[in-house]
C-alpha positions as CSV (number, residue, x, y, z in Angstrom):
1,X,-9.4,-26.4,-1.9
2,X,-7.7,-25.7,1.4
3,X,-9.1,-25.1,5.1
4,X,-9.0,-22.0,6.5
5,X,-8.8,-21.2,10.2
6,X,-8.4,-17.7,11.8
7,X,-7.5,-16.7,15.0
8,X,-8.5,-13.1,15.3
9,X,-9.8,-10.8,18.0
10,X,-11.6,-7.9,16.2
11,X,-12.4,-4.6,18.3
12,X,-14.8,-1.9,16.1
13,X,-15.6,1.2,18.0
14,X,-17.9,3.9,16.7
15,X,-19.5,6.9,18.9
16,X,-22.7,4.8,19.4
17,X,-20.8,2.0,21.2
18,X,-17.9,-0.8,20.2
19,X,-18.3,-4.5,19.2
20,X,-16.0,-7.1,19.3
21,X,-15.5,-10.2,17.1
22,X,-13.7,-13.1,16.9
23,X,-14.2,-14.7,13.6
24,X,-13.3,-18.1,13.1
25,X,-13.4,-18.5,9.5
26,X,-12.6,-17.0,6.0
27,X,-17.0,-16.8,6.3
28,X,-17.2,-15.2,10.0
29,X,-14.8,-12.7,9.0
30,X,-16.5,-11.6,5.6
31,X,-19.7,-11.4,7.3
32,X,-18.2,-9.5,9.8
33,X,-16.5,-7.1,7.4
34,X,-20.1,-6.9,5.3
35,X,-21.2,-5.7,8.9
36,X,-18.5,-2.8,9.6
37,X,-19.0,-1.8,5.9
38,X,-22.4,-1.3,6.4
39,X,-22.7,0.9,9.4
40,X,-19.6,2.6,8.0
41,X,-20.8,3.4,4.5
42,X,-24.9,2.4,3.8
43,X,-25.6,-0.8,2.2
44,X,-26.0,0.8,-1.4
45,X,-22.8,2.0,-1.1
46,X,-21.1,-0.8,1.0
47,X,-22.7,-3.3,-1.9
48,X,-21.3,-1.4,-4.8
49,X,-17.8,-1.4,-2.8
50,X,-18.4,-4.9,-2.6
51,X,-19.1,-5.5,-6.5
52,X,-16.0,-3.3,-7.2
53,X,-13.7,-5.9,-5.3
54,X,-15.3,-8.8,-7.3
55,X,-14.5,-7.3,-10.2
56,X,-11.0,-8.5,-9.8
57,X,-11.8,-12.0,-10.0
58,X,-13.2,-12.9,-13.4
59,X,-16.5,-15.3,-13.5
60,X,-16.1,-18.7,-14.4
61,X,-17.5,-19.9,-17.7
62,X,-20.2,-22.3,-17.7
63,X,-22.3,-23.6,-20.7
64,X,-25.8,-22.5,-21.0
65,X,-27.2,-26.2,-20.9
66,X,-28.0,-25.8,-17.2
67,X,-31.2,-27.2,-16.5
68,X,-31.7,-25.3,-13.8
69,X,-30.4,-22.2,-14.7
70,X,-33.1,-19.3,-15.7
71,X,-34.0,-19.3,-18.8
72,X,-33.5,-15.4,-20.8
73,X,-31.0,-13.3,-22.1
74,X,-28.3,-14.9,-19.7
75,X,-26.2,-16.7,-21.6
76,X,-24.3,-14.8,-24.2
77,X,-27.2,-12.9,-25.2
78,X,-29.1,-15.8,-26.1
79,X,-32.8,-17.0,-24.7
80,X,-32.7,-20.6,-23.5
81,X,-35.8,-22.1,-24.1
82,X,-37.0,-24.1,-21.5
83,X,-38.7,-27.6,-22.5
């Protein structure tokens, strides 16, 4: 895994006021985003744009033998049983 650094200056204005940002990392600047997104388009809509764009990256697999994982219908349709 590679390190990120960003040097950004971000300026947002909206009729209420501005804000400015200077994010710092690949986190800062999603938060930030998350932020604009937000004010911009409600948080039921900003979080289904946000579960659209994670659509394009498939979910790793990972066996259902977790012990800490929740036990139900969560992997492949399948109760775990928890002992």
């Amino acid at each position: 895994m590679s390190t990120v650094s960003i040097e950004a200056t971000i300026n947002a204005k909206w009729s209420e006021g501005h804000s400015s940002y200077s994010p710092s990392s690949p986190e800062e600047l999603a938060i930030i985003g998350i932020e604009l997104l937000v004010r911009e388009l409600g948080t039921d809509v900003a979080r289904n744009f946000i579960r659209q764009a994670f659509e394009r990256y498939p979910m790793p697999s990972t066996p259902c033998t977790d012990a800490h994982a929740p036990a139900g219908p969560t992997c492949g349709g399948t109760t775990r049983q928890v002992t």
